[in-house]
C-alpha positions as CSV (number, residue, x, y, z in Angstrom):
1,X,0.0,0.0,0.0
2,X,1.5,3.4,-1.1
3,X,1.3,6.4,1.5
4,X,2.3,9.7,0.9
5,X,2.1,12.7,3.0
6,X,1.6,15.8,1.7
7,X,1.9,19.0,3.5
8,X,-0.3,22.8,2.8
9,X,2.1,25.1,4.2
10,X,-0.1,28.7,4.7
11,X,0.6,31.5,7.2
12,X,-2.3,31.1,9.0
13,X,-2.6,27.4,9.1
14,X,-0.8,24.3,7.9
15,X,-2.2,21.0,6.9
16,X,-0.6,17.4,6.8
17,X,-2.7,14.9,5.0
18,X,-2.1,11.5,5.0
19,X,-2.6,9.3,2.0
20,X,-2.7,5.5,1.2
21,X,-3.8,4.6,-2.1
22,X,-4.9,8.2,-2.7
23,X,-7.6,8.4,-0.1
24,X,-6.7,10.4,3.0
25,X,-6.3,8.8,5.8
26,X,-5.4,11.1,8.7
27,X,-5.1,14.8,8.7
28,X,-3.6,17.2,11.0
29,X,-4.2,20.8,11.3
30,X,-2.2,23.6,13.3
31,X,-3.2,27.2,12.9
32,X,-1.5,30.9,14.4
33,X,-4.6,31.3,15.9
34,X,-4.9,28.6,18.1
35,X,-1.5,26.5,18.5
36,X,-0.2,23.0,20.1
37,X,0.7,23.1,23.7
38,X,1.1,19.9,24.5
39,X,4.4,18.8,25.0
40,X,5.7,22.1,26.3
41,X,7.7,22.2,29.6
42,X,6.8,24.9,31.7
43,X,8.2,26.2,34.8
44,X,4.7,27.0,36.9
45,X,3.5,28.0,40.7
46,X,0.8,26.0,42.4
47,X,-2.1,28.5,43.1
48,X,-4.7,25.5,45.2
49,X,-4.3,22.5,46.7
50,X,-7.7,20.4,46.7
51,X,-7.3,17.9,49.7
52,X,-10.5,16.7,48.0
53,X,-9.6,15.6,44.8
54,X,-6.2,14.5,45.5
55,X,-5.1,17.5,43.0
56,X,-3.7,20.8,42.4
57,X,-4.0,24.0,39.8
58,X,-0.6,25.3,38.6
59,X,-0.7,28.4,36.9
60,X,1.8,28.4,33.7
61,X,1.2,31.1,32.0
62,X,-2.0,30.3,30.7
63,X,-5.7,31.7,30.2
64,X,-7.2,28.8,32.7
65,X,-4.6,27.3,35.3
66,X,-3.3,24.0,34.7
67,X,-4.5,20.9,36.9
68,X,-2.3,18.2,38.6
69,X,-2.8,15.0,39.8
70,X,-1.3,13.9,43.3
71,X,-0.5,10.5,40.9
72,X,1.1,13.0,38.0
73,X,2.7,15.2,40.7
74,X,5.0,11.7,41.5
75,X,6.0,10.3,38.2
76,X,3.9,11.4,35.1
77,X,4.4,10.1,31.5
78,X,3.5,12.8,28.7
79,X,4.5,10.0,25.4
80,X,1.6,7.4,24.7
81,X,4.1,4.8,24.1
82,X,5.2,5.3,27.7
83,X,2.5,4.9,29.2
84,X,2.0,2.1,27.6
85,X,5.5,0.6,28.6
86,X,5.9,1.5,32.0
87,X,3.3,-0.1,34.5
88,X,4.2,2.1,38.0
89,X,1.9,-0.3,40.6
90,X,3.6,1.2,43.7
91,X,2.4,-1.3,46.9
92,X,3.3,1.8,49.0
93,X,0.8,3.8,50.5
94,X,-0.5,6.4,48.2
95,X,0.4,10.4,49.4
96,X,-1.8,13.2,49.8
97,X,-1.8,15.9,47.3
98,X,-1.0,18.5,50.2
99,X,1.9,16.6,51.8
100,X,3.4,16.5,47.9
101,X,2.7,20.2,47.1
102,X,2.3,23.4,49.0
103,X,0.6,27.2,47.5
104,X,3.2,28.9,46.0
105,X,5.9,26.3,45.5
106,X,7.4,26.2,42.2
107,X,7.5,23.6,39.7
108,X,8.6,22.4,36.1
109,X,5.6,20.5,34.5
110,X,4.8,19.2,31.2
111,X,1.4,19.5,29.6
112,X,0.0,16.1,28.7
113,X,-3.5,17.4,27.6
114,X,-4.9,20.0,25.5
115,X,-6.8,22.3,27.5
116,X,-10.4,21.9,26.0
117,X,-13.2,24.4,26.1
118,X,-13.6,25.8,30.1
119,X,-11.1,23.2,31.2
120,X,-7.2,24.1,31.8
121,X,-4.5,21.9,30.2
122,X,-3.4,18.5,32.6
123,X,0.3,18.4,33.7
124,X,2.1,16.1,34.9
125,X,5.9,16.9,36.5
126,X,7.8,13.4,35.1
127,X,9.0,15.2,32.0
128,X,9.4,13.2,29.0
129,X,11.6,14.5,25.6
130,X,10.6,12.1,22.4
131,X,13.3,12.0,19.6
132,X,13.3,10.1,16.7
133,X,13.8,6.7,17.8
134,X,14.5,7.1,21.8
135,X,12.2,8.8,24.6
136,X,14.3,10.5,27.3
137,X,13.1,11.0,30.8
138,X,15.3,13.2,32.7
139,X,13.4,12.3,36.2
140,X,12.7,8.2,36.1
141,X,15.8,5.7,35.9
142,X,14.3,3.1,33.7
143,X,14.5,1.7,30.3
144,X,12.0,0.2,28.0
145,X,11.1,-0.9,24.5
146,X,7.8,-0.4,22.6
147,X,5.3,-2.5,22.5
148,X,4.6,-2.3,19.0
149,X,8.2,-3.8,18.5
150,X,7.1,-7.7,18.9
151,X,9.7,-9.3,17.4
152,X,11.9,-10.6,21.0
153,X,15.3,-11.1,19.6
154,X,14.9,-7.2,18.2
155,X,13.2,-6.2,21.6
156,X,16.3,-7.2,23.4
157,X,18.9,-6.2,21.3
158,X,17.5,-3.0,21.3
159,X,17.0,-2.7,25.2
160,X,21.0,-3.6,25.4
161,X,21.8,-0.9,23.2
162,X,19.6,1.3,25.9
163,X,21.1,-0.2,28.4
164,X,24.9,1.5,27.1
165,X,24.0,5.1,26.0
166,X,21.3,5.5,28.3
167,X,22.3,8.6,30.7
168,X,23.3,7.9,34.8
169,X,19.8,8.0,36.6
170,X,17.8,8.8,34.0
171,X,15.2,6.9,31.5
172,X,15.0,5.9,28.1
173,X,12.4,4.6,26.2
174,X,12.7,2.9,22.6
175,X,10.0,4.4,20.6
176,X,8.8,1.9,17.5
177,X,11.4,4.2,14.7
178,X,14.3,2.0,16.4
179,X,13.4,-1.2,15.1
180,X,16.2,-2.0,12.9
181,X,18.4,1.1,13.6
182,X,21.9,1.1,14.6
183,X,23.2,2.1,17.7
184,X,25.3,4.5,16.2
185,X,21.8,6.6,15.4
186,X,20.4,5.7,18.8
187,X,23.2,7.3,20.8
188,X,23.1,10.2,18.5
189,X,19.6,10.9,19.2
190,X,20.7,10.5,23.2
191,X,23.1,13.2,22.6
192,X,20.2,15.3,21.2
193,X,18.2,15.0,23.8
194,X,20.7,15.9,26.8
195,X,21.4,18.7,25.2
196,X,17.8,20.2,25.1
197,X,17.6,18.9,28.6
198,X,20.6,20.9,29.8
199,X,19.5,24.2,27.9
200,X,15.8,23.7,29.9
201,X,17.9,23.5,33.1
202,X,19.6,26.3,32.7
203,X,16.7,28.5,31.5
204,X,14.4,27.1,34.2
205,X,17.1,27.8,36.9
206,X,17.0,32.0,35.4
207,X,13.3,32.7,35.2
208,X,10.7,32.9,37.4
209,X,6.9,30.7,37.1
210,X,5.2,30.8,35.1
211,X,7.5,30.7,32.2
212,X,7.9,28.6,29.1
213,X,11.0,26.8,29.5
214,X,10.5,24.4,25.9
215,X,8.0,24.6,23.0
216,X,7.5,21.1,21.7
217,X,8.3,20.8,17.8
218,X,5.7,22.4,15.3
219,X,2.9,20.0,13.9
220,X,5.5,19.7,10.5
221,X,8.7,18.6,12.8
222,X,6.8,16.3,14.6
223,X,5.5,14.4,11.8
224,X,8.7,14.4,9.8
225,X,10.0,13.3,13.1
226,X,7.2,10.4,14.0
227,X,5.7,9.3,11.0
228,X,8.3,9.8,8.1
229,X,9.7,6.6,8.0
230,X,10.7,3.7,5.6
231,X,7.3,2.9,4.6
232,X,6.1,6.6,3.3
233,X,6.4,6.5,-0.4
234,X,7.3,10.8,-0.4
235,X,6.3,13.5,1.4
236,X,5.2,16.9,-0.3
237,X,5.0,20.1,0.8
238,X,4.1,23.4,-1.3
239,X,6.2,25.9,0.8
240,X,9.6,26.9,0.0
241,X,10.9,27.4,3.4
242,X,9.7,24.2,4.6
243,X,10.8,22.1,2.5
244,X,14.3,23.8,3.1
245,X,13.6,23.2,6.7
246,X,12.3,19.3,6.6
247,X,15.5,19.0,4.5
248,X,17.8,20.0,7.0
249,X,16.3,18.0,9.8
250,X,16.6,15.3,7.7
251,X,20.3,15.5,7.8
252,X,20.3,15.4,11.4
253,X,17.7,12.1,11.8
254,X,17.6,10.3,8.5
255,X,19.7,11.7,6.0
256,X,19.0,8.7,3.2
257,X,15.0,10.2,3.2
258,X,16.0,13.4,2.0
259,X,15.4,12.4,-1.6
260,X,12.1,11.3,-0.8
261,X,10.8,14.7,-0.1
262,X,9.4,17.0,-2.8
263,X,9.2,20.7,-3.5
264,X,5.4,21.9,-5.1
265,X,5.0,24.6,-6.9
266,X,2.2,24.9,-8.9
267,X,-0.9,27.1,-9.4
268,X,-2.8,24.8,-9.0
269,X,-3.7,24.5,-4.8
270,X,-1.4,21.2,-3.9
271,X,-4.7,20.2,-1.8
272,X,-6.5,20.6,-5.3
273,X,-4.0,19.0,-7.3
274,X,-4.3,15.1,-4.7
275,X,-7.8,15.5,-4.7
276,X,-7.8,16.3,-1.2
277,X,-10.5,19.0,-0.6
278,X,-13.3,17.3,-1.2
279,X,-12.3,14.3,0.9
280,X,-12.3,17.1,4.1
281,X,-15.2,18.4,2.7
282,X,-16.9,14.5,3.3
283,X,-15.5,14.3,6.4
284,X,-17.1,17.0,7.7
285,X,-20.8,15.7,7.2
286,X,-22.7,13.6,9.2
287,X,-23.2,10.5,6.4
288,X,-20.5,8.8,4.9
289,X,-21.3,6.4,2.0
290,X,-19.2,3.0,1.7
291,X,-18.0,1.5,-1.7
292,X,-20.3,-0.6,-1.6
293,X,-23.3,1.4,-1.7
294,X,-24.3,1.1,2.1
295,X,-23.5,4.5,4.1
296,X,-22.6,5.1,7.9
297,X,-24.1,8.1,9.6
298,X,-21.3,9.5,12.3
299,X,-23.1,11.3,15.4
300,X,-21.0,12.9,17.8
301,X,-21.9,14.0,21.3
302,X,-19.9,15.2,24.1
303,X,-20.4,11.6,26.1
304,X,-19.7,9.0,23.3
305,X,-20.2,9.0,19.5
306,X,-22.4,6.7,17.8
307,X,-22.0,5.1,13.9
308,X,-25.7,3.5,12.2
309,X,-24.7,1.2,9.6
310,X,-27.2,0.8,6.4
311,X,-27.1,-1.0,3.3
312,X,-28.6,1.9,1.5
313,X,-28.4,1.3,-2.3
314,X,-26.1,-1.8,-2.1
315,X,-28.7,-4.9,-3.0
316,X,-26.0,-7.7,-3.3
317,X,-25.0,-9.7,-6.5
318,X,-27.2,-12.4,-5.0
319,X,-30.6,-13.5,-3.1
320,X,-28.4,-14.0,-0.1
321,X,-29.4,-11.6,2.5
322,X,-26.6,-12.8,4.8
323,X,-24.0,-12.4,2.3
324,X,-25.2,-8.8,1.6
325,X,-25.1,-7.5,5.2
326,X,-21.5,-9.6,5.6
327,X,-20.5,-7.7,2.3
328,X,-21.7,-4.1,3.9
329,X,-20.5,-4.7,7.6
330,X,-16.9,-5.6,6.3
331,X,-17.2,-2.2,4.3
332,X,-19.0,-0.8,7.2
333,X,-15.8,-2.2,9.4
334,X,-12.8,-0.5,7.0
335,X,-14.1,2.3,7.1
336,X,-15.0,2.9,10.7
337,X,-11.4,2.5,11.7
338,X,-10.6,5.1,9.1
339,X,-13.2,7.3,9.8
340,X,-12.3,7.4,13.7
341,X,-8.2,8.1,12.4
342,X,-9.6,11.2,9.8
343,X,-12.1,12.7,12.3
344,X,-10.0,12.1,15.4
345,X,-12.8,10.5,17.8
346,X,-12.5,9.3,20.8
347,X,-14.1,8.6,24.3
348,X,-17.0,5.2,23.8
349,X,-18.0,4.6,20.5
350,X,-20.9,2.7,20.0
351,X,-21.5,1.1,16.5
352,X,-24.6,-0.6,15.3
353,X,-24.0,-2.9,12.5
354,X,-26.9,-4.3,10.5
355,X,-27.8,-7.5,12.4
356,X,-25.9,-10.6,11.6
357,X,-27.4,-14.2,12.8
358,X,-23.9,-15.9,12.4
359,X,-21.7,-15.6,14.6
360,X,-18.9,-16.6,12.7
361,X,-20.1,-13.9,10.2
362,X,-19.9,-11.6,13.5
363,X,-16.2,-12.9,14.2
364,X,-15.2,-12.1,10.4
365,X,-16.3,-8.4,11.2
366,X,-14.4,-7.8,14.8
367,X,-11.3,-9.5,13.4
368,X,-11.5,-6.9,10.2
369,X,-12.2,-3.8,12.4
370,X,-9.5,-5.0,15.0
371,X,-6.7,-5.6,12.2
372,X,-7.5,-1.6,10.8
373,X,-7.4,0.2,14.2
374,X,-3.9,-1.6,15.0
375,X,-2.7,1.0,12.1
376,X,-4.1,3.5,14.5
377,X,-0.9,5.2,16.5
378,X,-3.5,6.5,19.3
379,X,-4.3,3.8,21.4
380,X,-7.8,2.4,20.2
381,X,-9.7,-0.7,22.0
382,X,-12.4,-2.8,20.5
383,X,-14.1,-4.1,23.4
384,X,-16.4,-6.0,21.3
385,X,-20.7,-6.8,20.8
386,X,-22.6,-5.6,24.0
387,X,-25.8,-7.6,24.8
388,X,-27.5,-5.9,22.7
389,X,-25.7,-6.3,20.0
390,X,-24.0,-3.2,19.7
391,X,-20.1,-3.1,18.9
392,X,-18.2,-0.9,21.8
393,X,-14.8,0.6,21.2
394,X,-12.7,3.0,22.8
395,X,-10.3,5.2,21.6
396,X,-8.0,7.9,23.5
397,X,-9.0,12.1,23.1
398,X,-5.3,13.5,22.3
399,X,-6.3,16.4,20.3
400,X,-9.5,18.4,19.5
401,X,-11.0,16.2,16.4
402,X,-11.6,17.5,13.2
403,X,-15.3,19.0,13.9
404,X,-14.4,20.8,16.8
405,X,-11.4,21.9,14.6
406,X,-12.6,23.3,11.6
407,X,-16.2,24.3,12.8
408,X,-18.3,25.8,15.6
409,X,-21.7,25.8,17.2
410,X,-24.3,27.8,14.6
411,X,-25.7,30.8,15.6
412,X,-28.3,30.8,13.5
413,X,-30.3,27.5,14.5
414,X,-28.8,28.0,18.2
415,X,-26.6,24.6,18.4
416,X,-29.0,22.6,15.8
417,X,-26.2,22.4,13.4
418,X,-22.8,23.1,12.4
419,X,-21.3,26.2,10.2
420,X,-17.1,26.8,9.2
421,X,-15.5,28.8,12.4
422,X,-14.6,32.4,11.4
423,X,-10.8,31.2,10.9
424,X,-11.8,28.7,8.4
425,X,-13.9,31.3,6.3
426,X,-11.1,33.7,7.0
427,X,-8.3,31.3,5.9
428,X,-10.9,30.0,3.2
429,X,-11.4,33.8,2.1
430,X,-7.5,34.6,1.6
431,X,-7.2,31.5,-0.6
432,X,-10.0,32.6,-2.8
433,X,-8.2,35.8,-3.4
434,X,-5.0,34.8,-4.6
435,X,-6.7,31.9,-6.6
436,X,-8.9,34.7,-8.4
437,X,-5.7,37.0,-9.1
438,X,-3.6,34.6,-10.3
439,X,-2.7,35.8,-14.1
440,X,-4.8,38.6,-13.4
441,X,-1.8,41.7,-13.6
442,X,-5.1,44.0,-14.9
443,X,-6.2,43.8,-11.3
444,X,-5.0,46.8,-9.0
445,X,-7.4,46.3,-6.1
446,X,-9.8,44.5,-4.2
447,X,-12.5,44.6,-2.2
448,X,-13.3,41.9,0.3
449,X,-17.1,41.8,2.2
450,X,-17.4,39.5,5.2
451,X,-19.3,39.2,8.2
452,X,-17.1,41.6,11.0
453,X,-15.8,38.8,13.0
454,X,-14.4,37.4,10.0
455,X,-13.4,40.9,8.6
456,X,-11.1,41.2,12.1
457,X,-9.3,38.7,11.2
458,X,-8.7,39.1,8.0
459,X,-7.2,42.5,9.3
460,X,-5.3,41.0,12.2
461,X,-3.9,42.9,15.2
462,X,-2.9,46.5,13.7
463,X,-3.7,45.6,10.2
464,X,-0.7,43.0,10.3
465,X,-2.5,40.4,8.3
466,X,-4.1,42.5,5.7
467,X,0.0,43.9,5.4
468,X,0.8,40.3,4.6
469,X,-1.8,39.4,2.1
470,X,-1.4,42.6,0.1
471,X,2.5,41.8,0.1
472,X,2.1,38.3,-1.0
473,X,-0.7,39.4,-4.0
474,X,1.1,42.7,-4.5
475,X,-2.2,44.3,-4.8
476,X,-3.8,46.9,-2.6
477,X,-6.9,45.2,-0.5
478,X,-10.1,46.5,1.4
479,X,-11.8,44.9,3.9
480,X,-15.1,45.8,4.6
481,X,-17.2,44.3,7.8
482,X,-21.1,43.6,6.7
483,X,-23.4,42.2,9.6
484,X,-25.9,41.4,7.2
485,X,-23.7,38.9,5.4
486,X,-23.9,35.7,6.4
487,X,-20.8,34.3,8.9
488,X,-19.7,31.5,6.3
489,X,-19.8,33.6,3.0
490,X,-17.4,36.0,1.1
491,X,-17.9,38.4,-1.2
492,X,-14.8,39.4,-3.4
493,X,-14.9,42.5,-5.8
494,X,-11.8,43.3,-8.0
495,X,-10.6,46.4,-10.7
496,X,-9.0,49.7,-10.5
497,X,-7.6,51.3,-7.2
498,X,-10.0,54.1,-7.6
499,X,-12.8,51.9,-8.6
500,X,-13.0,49.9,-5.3
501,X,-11.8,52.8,-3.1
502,X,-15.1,54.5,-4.1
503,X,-16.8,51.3,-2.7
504,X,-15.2,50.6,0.0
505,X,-15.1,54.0,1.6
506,X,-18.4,55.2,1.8
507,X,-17.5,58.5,3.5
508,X,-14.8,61.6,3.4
509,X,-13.1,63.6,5.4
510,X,-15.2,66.8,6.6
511,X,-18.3,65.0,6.0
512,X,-21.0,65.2,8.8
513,X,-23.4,62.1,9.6
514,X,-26.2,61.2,11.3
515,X,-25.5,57.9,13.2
516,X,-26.8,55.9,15.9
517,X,-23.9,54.7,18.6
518,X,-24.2,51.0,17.9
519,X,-21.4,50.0,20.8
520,X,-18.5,50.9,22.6
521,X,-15.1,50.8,21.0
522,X,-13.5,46.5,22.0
523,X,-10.5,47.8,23.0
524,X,-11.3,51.6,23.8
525,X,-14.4,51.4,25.4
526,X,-14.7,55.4,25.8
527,X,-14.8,55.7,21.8
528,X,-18.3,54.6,20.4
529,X,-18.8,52.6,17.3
530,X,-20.9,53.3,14.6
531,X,-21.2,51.8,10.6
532,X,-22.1,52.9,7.7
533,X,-22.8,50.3,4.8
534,X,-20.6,48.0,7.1
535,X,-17.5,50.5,7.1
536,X,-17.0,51.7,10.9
537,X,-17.0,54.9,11.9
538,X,-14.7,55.1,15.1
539,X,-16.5,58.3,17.1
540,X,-14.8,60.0,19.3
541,X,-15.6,59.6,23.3
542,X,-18.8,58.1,22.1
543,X,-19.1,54.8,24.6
544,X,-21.5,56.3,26.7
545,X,-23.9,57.5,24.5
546,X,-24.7,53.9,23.0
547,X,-28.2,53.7,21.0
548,X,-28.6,57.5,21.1
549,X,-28.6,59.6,17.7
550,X,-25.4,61.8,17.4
551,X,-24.1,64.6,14.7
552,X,-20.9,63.1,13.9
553,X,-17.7,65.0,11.4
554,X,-15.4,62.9,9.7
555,X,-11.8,63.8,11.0
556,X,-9.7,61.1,9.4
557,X,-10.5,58.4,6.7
558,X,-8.4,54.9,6.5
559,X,-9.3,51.9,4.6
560,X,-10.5,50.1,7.1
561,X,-12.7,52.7,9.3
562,X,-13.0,56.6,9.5
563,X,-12.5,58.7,12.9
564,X,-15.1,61.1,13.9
565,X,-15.7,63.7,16.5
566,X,-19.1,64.6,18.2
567,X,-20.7,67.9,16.9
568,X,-24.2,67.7,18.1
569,X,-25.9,65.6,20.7
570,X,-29.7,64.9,19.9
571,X,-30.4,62.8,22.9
572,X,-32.9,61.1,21.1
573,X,-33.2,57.1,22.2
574,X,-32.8,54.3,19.5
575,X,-36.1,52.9,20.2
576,X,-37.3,56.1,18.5
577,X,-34.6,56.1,15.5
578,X,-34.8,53.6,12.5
579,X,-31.3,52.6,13.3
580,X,-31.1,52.1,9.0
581,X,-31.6,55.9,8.7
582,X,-28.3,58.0,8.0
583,X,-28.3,61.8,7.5
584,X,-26.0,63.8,5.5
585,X,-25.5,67.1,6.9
586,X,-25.0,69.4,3.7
């Protein structure tokens, strides 16, 4: 089976797919606006202590404080295949979270968990480093071998080669990369990973908590340093200065894989060009049709997610009704395993196969979904058919999955359904314009419309990102809020500088308005915000005087909103305006 990963490289987002036989398998997304903490060591102080639940809140740094278990605040493990490995049953009487940590005592942790919607990141203070083929842990004295590795005569030569390189009183692990390596590359990788251990010793011994003391690699690093191995047929990425950086990585881990990684450049989206789009697209909705002809519908809820099987227009080749529902569960099977891989579930799954009376027929379908979920690097469990004939498997939440990703709650039909976040549309959005001005030199300008959360960031912090675009496109861009517009759509209007300056900015300096005080200023809450046709009108020491009519002169005019002072004060109340109603003062 060929697999290929191929990497979308963007400012504001990059995207690894995985691909066997052309069909994406896995994808992983990290954008600017929201990146990977887990894995970062932090140095942190313990805020509370909860007798209670035998746990603690350390505050690193972040927006929520992170929380500690009294079992994590011993000997923690932050690598899956460690916790796999190491089984810590300690006969010794368990201690109490207060007699282990005290308020205000500082301590280097590692995150181990995402934090996830009102709930701070988990930590855990047995720090763990992952190279390429070894694990260090600076804190635990131990050594162990994966337990993917089954072969034993590997498994041992391997643990002797741990057993020489492995530092004085501390642990190794021998991640699943090893099998077959030499030790020449294994104590190599040790050297590595003391030295990033000595510069987060250092750095944590000169700052005070909280502090970042080591950002784990990037989402690119981390798979070109866990998953590209021997059996990826080439890795492709469409960014310059990646590929230059993957390159010389490459020359530290593996330098014989260097040729197997490719440079894209093309017009054509590298997404586009493998067909990839539309698979993300599928994975996104709530059916899923099989090869077959049956189709799966996915339902995901915050306690478990649950998969209907159906034979849907698949009829068989034969009057067997057994051997049609065997034919569809086996489809049904494959595809479950790569559904819960692409969509990243986890928690209990429950899936409901169409009802089989054999129960060999029944073995034949566990055995197939058992075989695909073991190509599954997070650690999936199928537990089996319940009594009532349900099939239960469990798989473990690393990550946010994809729906929780790339969309958010509607506000529209008030949590009914599911629209594009405003970073997708926003990310969505730049793509669409450099598609459209691609061989398009006639173009000076452009004018972008989008719904005003999507418009911010489009804008970014000081205008930074609307800098960025306009130097990558070489063109000058507007970017106009519209509350009207729906959150998901964009629309893009291109020709002369003059021509879409004259749309965009709907108003000129000296110019005197009517306008209604809509809301305060975000970050200036004395200034008052009002709009006109979308474009807003920044008016000066205006906060207070929200939903009354004002007399308003334009001061200054910029491309994304005008400044305006206060020249008359009506005192008339909204509920009496037709807030649509704007008045030019001649």
């Amino acid at each position: 089976m060929s697999t290929d990963i191929i990497i979308n490289a963007d400012y504001s987002e990059k995207r690894a797919a995985f691909l066997e036989d052309g069909r994406i398998m896995e994808l992983f997304i990290e954008r600017t606006f929201n990146q990977r903490l887990a894995g970062n060591i932090y140095k942190g102080r313990v805020e509370n202590v909860l007798p209670g639940m035998q746990a603690a809140f350390v505050n690193i740094g972040l927006e929520r404080n992170a929380f500690l278990y009294v079992e994590d605040a011993l000997v923690g493990f932050a690598d899956e295949e460690i916790a796999e490995d190491l089984v810590a049953n300690s006969k010794k009487k368990k201690p109490k979270i207060n007699d282990v940590l005290k308020v205000g005592q500082e301590i280097v942790v590692q995150i181990t968990k995402e934090p996830i919607g009102t709930k701070g990141a988990r930590v855990v203070t047995g720090l763990t480093l992952p190279g390429r083929y070894l694990v260090l842990m600076p804190s635990v004295n131990y050594i162990g071998v994966s337990r993917r590795i089954e072969d034993p005569t590997e498994r041992e030569r391997l643990k002797k080669i741990a057993e020489k390189i492995k530092p004085q009183q501390m642990g190794v692990i021998v991640r699943t990369a090893a099998e077959g390596q030499t030790e020449k590359n294994l104590k190599r990788d040790t050297k590595y990973l003391l030295r990033v251990w000595e510069k987060i010793q250092r750095k944590a011994g000169s700052v005070r908590a909280p502090a970042l003391l080591h950002k784990d690699y990037d989402m690119v690093s981390r798979i070109v340093r866990d998953y590209f191995s021997e059996d990826v047929n080439r890795l492709v990425v469409d960014s310059r200065a990646e590929y230059e950086r993957i390159r010389e990585m490459l020359g530290t881990l593996s330098p014989k894989m260097r040729r197997r990684v490719t440079y894209y450049n093309s017009n054509t989206p590298v997404f586009d060009y493998f067909g990839i789009e539309p698979q993300i697209e599928k994975a996104l909705k709530r059916k899923v049709w099989l090869d077959c002809g049956g189709y799966l519908v996915i339902d995901e809820t915050e306690a478990l997610v649950s998969i209907d099987v159906n034979t849907g227009k698949y009829i068989g080749s034969t009057n067997n009704l057994a051997d049609t529902v065997l034919k569809t569960n086996l489809d049904a099977a494959k595809e479950i395993a790569r559904q819960l891989r692409l969509r990243n579930m986890a928690g209990i799954i429950v899936v409901d196969f169409i009802d089989m009376e054999s129960e060999d027929d029944q073995q034949q379908v566990l055995d197939l979904l058992q075989a695909e979920v073991k190509r599954d690097k997070v650690k999936t469990n199928v537990v089996g058919f319940t009594q009532l004939g349900l099939v239960e498997i469990t798989r473990k939440k690393v990550k946010r999955d994809l729906d929780e990703t790339m969309q958010k709650t509607c506000p529209y039909c008030e949590g009914a359904g599911r629209i594009l976040s405003e970073e997708t549309v926003a990310i969505n959005t730049e793509r669409q314009i450099r598609n459209l001005l691609q061989n398009r030199d006639e173009v000076a300008a452009v004018l972008v419309i989008v719904h005003p959360s999507v418009a911010a960031l489009l804008i970014g912090s000081g205008g930074a990102n609307l800098k960025r675009l306009e130097e990558e496109t070489g063109r000058t861009i507007f970017i106009k809020g519209n509350q009207a517009l729906h959150l998901t759509l964009a629309q893009i209007i291109i020709g002369s500088e003059e021509e879409v300056k004259a749309k965009a900015v709907p108003v000129k300096e000296g110019q005197r308005l009517q306008l209604v005080v809509e809301e305060p200023h975000a970050t200036n809450p004395k200034d008052g915000i009002a709009r006109v046709e979308g474009y807003v009108i920044d008016i000066v020491n205006g906060g207070e005087l929200v939903g009354q009519l004002v007399e308003v002169e334009i001061t200054r005019v910029f491309r994304t909103y005008a400044k305006g002072k206060i020249i008359q004060f009506n005192g008339e109340s909204s509920d009496n305006i037709d807030t649509r109603f704007i008045a030019v003062v001649e």
